[in-house]
C-alpha positions in Angstrom: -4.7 32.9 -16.4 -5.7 31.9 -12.8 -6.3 28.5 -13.2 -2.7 28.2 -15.2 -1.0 29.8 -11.6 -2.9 27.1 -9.7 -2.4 24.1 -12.0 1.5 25.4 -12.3 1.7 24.8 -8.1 0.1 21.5 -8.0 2.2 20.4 -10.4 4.7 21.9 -8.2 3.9 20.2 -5.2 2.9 17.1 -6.7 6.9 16.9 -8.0 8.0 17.7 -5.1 6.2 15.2 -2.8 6.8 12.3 -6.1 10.8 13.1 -5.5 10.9 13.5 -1.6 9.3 10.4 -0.8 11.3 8.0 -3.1 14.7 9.6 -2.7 13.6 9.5 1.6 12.8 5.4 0.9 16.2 5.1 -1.7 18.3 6.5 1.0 16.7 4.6 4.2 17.0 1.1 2.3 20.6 2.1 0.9 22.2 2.7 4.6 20.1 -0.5 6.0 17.6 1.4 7.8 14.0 0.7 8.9 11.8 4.0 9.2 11.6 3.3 13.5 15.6 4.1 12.9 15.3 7.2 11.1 12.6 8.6 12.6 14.4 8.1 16.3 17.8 9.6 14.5 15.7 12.8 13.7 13.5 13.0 16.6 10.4 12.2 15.0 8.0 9.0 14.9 7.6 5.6 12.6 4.1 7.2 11.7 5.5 10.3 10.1 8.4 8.7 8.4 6.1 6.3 6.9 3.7 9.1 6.3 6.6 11.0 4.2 7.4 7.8 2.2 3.8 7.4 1.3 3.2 10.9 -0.1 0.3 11.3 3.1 2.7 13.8 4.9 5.5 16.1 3.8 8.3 17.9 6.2 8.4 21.4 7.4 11.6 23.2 6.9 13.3 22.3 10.3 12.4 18.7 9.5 13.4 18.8 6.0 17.5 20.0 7.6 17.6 17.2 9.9 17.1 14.5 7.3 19.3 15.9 4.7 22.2 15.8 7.4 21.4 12.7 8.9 21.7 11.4 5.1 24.7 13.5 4.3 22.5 15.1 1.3 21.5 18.5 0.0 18.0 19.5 -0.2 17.9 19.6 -3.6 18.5 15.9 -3.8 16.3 15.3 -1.2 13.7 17.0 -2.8 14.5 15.1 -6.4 15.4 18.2 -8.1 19.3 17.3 -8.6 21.7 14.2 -8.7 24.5 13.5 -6.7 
């Protein structure tokens, strides 16, 4: 039963990080952006915006607010777990 719990949140954040970094990459090309132009609008670097598109890094909470205003999108869209 243990192994089900961990293979359920892998799953988890394997869906998670699969939805975040191509919805992050779909809404960056779709307004015209390049990831130095994000990252300034949301105080962060190239490295870490790239990092989030990549699936190599994934946001804290805090970060995770500022990009979903500066796209004008809910988390859960963000995150791929809903449609617009």
């Amino acid at each position: 039963m243990r192994y089900v719990k961990h293979f359920n949140a892998l799953c988890g954040i394997y869906f998670f990080m699969e939805g975040f970094k191509e919805r992050l990459k779909e809404l960056r090309e779709e307004k015209g952006l390049n990831q130095t132009e994000v990252a300034k609008a949301v105080n962060l670097t190239q490295t870490t915006i790239s990092g989030y598109e990549i699936g190599y890094r994934e946001p804290d909470f805090q970060t995770l607010k500022k990009l979903c205003d500066f796209f004008e999108v809910s988390a859960g869209y963000l995150l791929g777990f809903e449609e617009i």
